[in-house]
N, C-alpha and C positions, 0 to 999 in steps of 0.2 A: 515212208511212214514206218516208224521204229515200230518192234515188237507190241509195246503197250499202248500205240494209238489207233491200234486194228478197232476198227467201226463191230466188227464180228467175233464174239466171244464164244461161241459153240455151246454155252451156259445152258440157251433156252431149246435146243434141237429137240426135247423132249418134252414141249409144249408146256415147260413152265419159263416161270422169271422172278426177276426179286424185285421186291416191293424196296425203297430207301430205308435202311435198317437191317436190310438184309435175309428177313424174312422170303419164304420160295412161294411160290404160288402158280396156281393153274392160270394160261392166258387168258382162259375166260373169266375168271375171277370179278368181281364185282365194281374194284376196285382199278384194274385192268380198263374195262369195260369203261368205266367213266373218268380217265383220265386219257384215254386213247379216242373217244370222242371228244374230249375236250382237244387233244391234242390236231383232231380233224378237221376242228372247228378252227383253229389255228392256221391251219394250211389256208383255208379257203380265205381268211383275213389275208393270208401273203398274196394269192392271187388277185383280191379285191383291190390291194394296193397297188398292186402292178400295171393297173391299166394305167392310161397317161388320162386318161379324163378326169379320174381322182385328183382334185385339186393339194395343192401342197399343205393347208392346214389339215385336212379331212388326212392326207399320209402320214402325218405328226402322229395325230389322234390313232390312227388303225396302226402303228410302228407302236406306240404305249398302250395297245389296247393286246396286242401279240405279245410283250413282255408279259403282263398281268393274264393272261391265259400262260405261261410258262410259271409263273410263280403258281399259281390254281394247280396248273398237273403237279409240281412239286407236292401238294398238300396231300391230292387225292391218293399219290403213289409213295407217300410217307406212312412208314406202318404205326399206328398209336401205342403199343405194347414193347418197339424196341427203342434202347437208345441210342439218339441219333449223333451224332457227334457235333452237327453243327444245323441249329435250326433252321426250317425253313423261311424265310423273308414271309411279312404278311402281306393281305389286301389289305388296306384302309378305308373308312371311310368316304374317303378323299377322293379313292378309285372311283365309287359309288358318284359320287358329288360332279366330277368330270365328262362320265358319260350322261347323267344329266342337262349337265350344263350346255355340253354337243347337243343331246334334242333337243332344247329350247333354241339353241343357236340357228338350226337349221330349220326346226319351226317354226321360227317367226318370217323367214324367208320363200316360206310354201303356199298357198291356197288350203283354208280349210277342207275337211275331209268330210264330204257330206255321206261318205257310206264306203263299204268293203271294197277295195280294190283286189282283182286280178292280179300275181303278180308277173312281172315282165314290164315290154315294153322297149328295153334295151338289153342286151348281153350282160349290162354290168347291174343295171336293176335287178337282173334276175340272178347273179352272182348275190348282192346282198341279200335277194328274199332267202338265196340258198342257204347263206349263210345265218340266217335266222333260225329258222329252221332246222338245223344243225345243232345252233345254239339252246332254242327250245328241248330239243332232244341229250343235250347234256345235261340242259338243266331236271329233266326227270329221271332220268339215270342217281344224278349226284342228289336229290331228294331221297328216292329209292333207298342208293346206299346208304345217306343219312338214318334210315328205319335200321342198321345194320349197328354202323361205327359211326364215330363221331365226325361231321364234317363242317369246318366253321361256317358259321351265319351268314359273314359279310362272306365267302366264295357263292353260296345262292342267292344274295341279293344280286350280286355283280352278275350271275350270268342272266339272272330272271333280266335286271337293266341292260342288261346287252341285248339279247333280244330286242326290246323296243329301242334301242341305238342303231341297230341294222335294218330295223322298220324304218326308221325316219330317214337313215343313209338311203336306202333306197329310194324314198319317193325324192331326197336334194337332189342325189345325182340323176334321178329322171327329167326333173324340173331341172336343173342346170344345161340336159342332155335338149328339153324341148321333145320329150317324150310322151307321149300321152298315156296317162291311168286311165286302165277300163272298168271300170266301177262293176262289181258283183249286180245283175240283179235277177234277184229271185224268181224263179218258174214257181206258178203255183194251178 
């Protein structure tokens, strides 16, 4: 590996980094913060994909669903103040429109939901509840910062929708798996 494709630049040893623009910043930083759980929330999509029970349209989807989580970090980790040289790609609408289109696809292939499910059930249910949850958790990070700097609209729709695409991944692949949902019920 030649000099300039070292993974390790010695930049950040002092607990900063640069934002795309070139701006320096504290690793906690805000901005830090919600493109590194986004980038988290990425990982667990690669492991989600990974099992072999994941059917091959549902790997399509969760392979184009990991692209647009890397375009997302490019936005959050883009500084608004400098110039960038070459803009970042957008979401679209479209993004939005497709992981819809997956919950309808896979909801119509499920049993109505007559109440809160537990999650689990299988290793990989419980990989996507994780990953919901993940996803929920960027998504209030990336609000948050939105109270700060600006962060485009369709990146919170998309992850708000992503959420319930890994709700509904979950309960196909349990229902595909022949898994049983243990229904919440309330102690009172």
């Amino acid at each position: 590996m030649s000099e300039s494709m070292k993974i390790y630049t010695r930049t950040g040893d002092k607990g900063q980094t640069a934002l795309i623009g070139g701006t320096r910043v504290p690793k906690y930083h805000d901005r830090i913060e919600a493109y590194g759980t986004v980038d988290e929330l990425n990982s667990f999509v690669g492991l989600i994909r990974d099992h072999e029970e994941i059917d091959t349209e549902s790997k399509n989807i969760l392979i184009e669903i990991q692209d647009r989580l890397f375009t997302l970090e490019s936005h959050l980790a883009e500084d608004n103040n400098a110039i960038v040289a070459k803009p970042m790609p957008p979401l679209h609408q479209s993004d939005i429109d497709l992981l819809e289109a997956e919950i309808d696809r896979m909801n119509e292939k499920l049993p109505p939901l007559a109440s809160f499910i537990l999650p689990g059930g299988h290793m990989l249910v419980s990989y996507c509840h994780v990953a919901r949850t993940v996803c929920r958790r960027a998504e209030r990070i990336c609000v948050k910062l939105a109270e700060k700097v600006p962060v485009q609209e369709t990146d919170l729709r998309y992850l708000n929708r992503l959420s319930d695409y890994f709700f509904e991944l979950a309960r196909y692949v349990g229902h595909n798996l022949g898994a049983a949902e243990t229904p919440w019920k309330p102690r009172y």
